[in-house]
N, C-alpha and C positions, 0 to 999 in steps of 0.2 A: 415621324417619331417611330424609332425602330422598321420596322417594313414596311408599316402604315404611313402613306403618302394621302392628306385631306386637303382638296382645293375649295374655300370659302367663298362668298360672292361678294364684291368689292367691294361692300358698305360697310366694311369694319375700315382698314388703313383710309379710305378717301369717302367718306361718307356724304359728304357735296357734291360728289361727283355726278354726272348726267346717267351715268351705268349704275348708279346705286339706287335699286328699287325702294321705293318709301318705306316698307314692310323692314328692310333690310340695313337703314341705316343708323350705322354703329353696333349692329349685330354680327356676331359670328355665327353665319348662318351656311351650311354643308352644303355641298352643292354635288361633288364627285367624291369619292375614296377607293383606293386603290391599295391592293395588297401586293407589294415588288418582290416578295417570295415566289409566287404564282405569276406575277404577271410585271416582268420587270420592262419591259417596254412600253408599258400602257397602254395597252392594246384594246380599243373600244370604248365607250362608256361607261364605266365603271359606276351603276346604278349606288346607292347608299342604303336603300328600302332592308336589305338582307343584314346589314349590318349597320343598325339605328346605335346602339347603346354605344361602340366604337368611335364612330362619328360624333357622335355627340358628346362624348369625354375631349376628345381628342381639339372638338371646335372650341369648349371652355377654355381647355389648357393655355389654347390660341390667344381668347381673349383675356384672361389672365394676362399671359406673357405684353398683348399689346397695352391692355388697360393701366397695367401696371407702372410701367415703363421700363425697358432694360438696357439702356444704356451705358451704366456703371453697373460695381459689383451692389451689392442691396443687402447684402450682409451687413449687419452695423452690432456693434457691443450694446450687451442689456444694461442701458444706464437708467437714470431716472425718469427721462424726456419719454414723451409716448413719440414725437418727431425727434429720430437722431439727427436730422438735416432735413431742411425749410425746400429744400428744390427751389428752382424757380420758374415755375409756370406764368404767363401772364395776370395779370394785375384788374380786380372789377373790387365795383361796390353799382352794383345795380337791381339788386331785389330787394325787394321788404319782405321780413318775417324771419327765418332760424336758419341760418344753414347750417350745415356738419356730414359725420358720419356715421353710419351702424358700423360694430367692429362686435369681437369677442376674441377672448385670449384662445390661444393654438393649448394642441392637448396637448397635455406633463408639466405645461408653464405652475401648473397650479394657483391657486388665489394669491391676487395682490392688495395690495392697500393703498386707495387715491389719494394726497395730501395736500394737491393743488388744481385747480381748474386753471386753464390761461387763456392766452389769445395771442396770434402773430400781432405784432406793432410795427409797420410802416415806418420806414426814413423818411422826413420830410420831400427827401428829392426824390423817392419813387414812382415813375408813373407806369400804366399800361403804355405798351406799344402800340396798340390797335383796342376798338370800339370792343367792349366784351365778348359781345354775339358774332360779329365779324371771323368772315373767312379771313386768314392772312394771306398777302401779297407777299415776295420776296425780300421786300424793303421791313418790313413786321416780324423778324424773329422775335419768339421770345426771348428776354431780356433777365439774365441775374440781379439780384442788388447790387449795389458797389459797395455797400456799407452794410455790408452783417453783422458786424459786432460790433459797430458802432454805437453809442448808448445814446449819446448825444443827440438833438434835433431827430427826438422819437416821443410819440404823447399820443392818448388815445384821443379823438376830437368829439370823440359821442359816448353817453355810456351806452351798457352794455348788461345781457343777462347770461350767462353760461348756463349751461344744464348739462350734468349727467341721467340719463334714462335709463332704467332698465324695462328692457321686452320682454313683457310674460305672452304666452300664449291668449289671456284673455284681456289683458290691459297696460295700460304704460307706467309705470311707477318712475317719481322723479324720486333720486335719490341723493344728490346733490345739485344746489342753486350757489350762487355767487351772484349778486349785482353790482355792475363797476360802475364808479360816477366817472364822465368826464373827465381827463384828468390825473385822475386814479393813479399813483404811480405803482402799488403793488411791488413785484420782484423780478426786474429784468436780466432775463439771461438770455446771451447774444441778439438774436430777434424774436424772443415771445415774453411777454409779460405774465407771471404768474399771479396768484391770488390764494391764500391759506384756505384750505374746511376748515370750520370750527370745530368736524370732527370726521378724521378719516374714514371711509368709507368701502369696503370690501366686494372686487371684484371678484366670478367665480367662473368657472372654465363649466362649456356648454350652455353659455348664456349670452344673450344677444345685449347689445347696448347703443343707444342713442348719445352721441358728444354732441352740444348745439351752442350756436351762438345768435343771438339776437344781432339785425344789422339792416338800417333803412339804406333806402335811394341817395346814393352821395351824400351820406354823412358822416365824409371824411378819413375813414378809417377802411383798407384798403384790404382783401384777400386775396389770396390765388387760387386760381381758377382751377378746380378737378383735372379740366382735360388739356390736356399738352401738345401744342405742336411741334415743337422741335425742342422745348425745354428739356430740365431735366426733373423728372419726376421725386417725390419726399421718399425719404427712406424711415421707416417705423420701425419700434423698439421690435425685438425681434419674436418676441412671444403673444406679440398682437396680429391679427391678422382681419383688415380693412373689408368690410362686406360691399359697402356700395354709398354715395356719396348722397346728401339731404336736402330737400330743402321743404319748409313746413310754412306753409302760408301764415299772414294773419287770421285769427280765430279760427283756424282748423287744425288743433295741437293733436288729432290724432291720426293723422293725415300725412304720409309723405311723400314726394314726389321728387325728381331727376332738377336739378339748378339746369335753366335752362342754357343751352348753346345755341346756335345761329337759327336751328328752326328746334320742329321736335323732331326729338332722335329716339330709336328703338330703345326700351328700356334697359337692354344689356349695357349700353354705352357708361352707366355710371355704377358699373359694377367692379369692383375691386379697385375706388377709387375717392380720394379723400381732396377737399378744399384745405387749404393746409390756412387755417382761421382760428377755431377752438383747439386748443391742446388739453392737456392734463399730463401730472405730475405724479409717479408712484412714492412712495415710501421706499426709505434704503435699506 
């Protein structure tokens, strides 16, 4: 970036790998920097110690850019949907307890107003390619739906509890609930299922927020997976901006921790990075 050349240590792109130290996987973690104004050859070792604060912006931006995903443009119109588009990552229903994301609105969006809670809904023929936790093989790309908009042979098989949180400094405030039964058909638009507040509820810029969805062990109703390997990552309304992905055991509602992947991974790995599960709906 600009004359600053950062080389990372191979536990962000292949975090399996045999060269990725355990400290290090799925971190973007500085290893050399290099300034090609001074030293356009790369001449030596270019230690990091002298220039920490550089380095260390420079490694976020990294993993932004990979956690993110950039494959397409990621620009998307301020519409109502908090997901302008579903991605399609691989396919799990393996945890008990909440998944989601911390998010807060980007600054000038100014306050919005929430008027639905939702959830992705499954085409009956959806399935994962590969076991959740599982490294993929060659033969295991991620897989789109074939039926995105399709309305038909889509039902939620289990209910379900949504929550919006909001993060104070000293405590968690719910400030919207929804409980889905079973069933539930709610308001399908292309693939999420929405559900009305009975009274909208007012997001504020410089604030942190909890989206969750209640969800057991194979019951039926299916997410995408946060991390991606060859898919193509969700694109978000444009004045939100995704802190890092959730998951919150049973009985431990103030607690939250990384949805796990094949082993554990450094906790940067599910930072700027959302299970595309619970949604929510602004006001027009």
């Amino acid at each position: 970036q600009g004359t600053n050349k950062l080389i990372v240590s191979g536990g962000l792109a292949m975090p399996w790998a045999p060269w990725s130290a355990d400290g290090s996987r799925g971190d973007s973690l500085p290893t050399v920097l290099y300034d090609l104004e001074n030293n356009l050859y790369e001449d030596g070792d270019a230690n990091t110690e002298s220039r920490k604060d550089v380095a260390s912006e420079l490694a976020d931006t990294l993993l932004k850019i990979h956690n993110r995903g950039c494959a397409r443009e990621l620009d998307a119109l301020a519409g109502r949907e908090l997901f302008a588009n579903p991605g399609w990552h691989n396919l799990r229903n393996d945890v008990t307890g909440e998944i989601g994301f911390e998010f807060n609105l980007k600054g000038g969006s100014r306050t919005k107003q929430v008027t639905h809670l939702g959830l992705w809904d499954d085409h009956d023929t959806d399935r994962p390619v590969r076991a959740a936790r599982a490294i993929p093989t060659d033969s295991q790309s991620d897989q789109p739906s074939r039926f995105t908009t399709q309305k038909s042979h889509r039902g939620l098989k289990a209910p379900h509890v949504l929550r919006l949180v909001r993060l104070d400094s000293s405590q968690w405030t719910e400030i919207a609930r929804v409980e889905v039964a079973a069933g539930e058909i709610g308001e399908l638009h292309e693939s999420f299922r929405y559900f009305s507040l009975k009274k909208a509820v007012t997001l504020d810029e410089n604030t942190n927020y909890l989206l969750l969805m209640s969800t057991r062990v194979a019951d039926g109703d299916q997410y995408h997976d946060p991390i991606s390997f060859d898919g193509l990552s969700p694109i978000v309304h444009p004045d939100v901006r995704i802190q890092r992905s959730v998951l919150i055991r049973l009985h431990a509602t103030d607690y939250r921790t990384s949805i796990p992947a094949f082993e554990d991974l450094n906790d940067s790995s599910c930072r700027y990075r959302a299970p595309v599960g619970p949604t929510l709906r602004f006001g027009s």
